[in-house]
Legacy VTK file of the C-alpha trace (Angstrom):
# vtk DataFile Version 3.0
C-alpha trace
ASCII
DATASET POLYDATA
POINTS 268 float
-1.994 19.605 16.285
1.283 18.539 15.248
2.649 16.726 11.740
5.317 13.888 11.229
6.499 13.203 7.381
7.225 9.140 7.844
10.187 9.141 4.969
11.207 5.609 4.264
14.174 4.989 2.049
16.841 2.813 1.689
21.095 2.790 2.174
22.403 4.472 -1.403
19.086 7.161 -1.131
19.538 8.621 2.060
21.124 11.552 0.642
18.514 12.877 -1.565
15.892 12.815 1.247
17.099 16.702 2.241
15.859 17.617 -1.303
12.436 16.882 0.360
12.633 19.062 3.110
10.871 22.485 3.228
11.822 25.075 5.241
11.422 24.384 9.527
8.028 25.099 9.888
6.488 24.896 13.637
4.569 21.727 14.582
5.801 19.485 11.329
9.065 17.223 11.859
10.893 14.298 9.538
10.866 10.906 10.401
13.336 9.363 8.227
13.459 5.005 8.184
16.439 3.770 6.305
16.946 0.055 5.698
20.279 -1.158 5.357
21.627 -4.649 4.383
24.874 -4.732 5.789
26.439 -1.758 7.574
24.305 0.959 9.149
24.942 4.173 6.866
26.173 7.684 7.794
23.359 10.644 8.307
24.391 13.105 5.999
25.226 16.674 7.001
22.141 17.973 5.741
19.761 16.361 7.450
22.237 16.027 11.188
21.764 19.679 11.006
17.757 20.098 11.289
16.625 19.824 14.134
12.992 18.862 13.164
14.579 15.582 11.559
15.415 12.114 12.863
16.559 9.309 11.247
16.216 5.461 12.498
17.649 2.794 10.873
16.399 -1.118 9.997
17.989 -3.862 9.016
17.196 -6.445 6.231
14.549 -5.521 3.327
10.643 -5.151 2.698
8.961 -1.554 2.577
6.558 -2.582 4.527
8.587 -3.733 7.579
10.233 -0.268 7.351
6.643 1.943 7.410
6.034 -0.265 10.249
9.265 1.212 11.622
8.695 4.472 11.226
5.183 3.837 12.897
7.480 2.826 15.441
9.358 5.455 16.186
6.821 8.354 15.131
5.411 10.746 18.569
3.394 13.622 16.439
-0.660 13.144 16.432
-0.600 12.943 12.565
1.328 10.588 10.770
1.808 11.357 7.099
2.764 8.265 4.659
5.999 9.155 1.955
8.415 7.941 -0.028
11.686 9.062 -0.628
11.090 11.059 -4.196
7.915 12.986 -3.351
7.746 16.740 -3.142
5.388 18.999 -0.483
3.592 21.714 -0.760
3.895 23.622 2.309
0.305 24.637 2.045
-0.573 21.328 1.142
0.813 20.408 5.324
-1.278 22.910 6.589
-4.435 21.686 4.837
-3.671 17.978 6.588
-3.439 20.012 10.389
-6.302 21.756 9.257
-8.717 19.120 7.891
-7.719 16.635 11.404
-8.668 19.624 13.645
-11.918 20.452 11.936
-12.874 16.712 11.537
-12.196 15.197 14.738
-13.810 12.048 14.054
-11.489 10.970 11.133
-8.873 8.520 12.262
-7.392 7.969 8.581
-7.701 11.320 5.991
-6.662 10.633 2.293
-5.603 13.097 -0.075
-4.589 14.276 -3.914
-1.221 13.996 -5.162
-0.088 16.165 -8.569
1.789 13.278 -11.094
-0.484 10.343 -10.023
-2.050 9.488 -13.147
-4.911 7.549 -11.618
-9.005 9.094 -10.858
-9.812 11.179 -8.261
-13.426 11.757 -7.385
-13.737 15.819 -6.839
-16.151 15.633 -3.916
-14.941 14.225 0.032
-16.569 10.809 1.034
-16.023 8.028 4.087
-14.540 5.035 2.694
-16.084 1.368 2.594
-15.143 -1.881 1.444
-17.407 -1.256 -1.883
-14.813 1.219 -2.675
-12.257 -1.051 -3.645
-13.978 -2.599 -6.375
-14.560 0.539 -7.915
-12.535 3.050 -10.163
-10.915 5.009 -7.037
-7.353 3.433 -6.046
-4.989 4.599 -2.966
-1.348 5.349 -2.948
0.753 5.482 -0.108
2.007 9.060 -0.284
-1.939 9.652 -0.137
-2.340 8.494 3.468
-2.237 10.099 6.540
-3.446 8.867 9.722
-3.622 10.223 13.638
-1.456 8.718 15.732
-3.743 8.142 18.061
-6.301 5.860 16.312
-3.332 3.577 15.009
-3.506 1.226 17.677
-1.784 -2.639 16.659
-2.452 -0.927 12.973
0.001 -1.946 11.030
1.108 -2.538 6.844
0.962 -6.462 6.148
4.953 -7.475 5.322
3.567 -9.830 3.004
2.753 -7.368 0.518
4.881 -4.125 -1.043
8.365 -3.495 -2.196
10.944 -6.304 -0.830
8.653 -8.638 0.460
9.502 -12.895 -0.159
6.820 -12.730 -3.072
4.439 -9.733 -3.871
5.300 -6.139 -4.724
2.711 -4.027 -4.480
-0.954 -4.261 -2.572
-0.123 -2.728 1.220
-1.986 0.698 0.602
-5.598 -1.377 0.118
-4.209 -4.262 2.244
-3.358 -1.523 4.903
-7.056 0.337 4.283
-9.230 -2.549 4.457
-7.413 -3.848 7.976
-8.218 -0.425 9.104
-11.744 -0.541 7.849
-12.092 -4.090 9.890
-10.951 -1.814 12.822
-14.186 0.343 12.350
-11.813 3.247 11.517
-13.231 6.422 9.849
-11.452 6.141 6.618
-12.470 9.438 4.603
-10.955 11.413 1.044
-10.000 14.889 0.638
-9.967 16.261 -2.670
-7.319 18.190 -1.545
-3.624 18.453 -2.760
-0.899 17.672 -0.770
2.553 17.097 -3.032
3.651 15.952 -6.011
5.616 12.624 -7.016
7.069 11.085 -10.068
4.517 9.670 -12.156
5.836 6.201 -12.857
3.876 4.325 -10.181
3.517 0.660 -9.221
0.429 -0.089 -10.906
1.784 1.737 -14.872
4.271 -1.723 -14.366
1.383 -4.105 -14.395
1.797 -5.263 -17.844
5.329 -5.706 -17.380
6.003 -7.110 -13.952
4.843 -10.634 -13.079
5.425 -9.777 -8.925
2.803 -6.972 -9.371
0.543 -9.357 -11.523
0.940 -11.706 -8.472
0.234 -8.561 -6.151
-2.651 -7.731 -8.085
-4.300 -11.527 -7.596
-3.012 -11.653 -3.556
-5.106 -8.378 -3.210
-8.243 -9.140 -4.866
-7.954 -12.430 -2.312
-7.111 -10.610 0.410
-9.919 -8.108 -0.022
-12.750 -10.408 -1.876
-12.192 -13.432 -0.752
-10.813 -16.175 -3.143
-13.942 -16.895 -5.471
-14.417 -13.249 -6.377
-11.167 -12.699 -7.084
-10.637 -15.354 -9.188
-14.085 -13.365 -11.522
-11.784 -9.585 -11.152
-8.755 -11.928 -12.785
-10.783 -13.025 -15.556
-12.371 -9.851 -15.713
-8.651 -7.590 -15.589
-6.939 -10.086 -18.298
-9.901 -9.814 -20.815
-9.845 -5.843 -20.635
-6.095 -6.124 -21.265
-6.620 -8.856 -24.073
-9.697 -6.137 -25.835
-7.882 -3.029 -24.969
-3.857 -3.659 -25.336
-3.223 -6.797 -26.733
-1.812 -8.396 -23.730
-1.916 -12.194 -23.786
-4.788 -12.797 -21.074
-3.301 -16.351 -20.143
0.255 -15.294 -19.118
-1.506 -12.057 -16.451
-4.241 -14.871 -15.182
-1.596 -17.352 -14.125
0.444 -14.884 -12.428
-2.527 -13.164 -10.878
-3.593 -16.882 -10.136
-0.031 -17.529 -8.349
-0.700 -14.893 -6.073
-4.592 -16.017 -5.213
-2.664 -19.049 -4.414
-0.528 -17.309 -2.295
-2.409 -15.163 -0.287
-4.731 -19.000 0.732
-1.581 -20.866 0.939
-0.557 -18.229 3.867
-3.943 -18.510 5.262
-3.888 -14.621 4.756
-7.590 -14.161 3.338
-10.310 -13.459 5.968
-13.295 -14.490 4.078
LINES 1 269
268 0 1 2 3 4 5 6 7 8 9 10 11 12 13 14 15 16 17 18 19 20 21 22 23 24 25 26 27 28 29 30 31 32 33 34 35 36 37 38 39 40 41 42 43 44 45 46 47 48 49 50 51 52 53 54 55 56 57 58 59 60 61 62 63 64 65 66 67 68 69 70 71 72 73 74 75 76 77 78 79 80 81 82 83 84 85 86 87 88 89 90 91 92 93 94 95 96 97 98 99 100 101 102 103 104 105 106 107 108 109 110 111 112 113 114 115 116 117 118 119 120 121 122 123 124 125 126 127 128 129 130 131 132 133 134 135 136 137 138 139 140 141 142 143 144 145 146 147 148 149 150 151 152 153 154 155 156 157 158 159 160 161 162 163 164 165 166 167 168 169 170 171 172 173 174 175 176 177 178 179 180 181 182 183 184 185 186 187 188 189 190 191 192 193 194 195 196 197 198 199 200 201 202 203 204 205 206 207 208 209 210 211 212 213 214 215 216 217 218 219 220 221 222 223 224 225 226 227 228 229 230 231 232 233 234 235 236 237 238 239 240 241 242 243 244 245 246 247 248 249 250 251 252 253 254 255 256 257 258 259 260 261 262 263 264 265 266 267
């Protein structure tokens, strides 16, 4: 079986994405998406010259429009989800080719990434909608996917990185459409790469879009009652545990409850 790294980055990071790149290995290729504003941007030398990379380019803004891109545009049978600041472990690839060959019934495989500070359970397990009440959380450098099962599959531009009004939420968003696919979702405590540790969520306190992103998710997933309880529930832990002023994170998480009905975006 063959593997495809879906890079997505933007105009001004295109450069670094050769630091990413390990040495051509047979059956593993680069899919680089760069979004651009204004003026498509030059490939740089580095990455014209290997031949197991190609780069494709999107106008306007939202990471999730430009995963859905590089969905696009990718032709290997296993799709692997990055950014533009992760690092691979070589062995880590072969693991991925490895665990889709010897588990044939997997359509989605997620993994373990070194600088995530976040739980990982140490045994493998098939994923279900309990799952994302509880204590386990996925990143997108995490998921891979065969290309095969991905169907109409595709990250909700509503939620993530650019998008009108939320920043954050497409990983679960992304999970629990596939679950409502019947996909086999299943974790591998295995370790694929390494990333920088400052991550989406460590910005909750700060950030009122992610606040927003964490109350559009809850919807999304739980339907608007419940998540309205997980608010309550995430501001009081914050008000015991850190101090945080409980009203300002439930009217932001609130605001994106709203959102997410207002849209007409919650299935339950």
């Amino acid at each position: 079986m063959t593997l495809e790294i879906l890079i997505c980055t933007m105009e001004g990071r295109l450069e670094q994405v050769s630091q990413m790149l390990l040495p051509v290995h047979e059956g593993i290729r680069y899919l680089v998406s760069c979004q651009y504003q204004q003026y498509e941007p030059s490939v740089p030398q580095e990455l014209r010259l290997r031949g197991d990379v190609k780069v494709v380019f999107l106008k306007g803004r939202g990471l999730s429009h430009n995963r859905n891109n590089a969905l696009q545009h990718a032709i290997n049978d296993i799709l692997l989800i990055a950014d533009d600041d992760g690092r691979f472990y070589a062995g880590g690839l072969e693991e991925i080719i490895h665990t889709y060959e010897h588990h044939p019934e997997v359509d989605i495989a997620l993994f373990q990434v070194d600088g995530m500070s976040k739980y990982y359970p140490d045994e493998p397990f098939r994923l279900t909608e309990k799952d994302f009440a509880g204590p386990y959380g996925t990143a997108s450098v995490e998921i891979t996917l065969r290309r095969a099962s991905l169907g109409m599959l595709r990250f909700n531009p509503h939620f993530g990185l650019g998008s009108d009004y939320l920043s954050a939420g497409e990983e679960q968003v992304f999970l629990y459409d596939a679950l409502h696919r019947d996909m086999n979702v299943t974790y591998f405590p295995i370790k694929i790469a390494s990333t920088s540790p400052c991550t989406t969520g460590e910005r909750f306190l700060s950030d009122a879009s992610v606040q927003r992103s964490k109350g559009a998710t809850f919807c999304y997933l739980f339907g608007r009652r419940k998540a309205m309880l997980m608010c309550l529930k995430e501001s009081l832990h914050y008000f015991v545990y850190k101090f945080v002023n409980p009203i300002r994170l439930m009217y932001n998480m609130n605001h994106g409850i709203h959102y997410v009905v207002n849209q007409k975006l919650c299935r339950r």
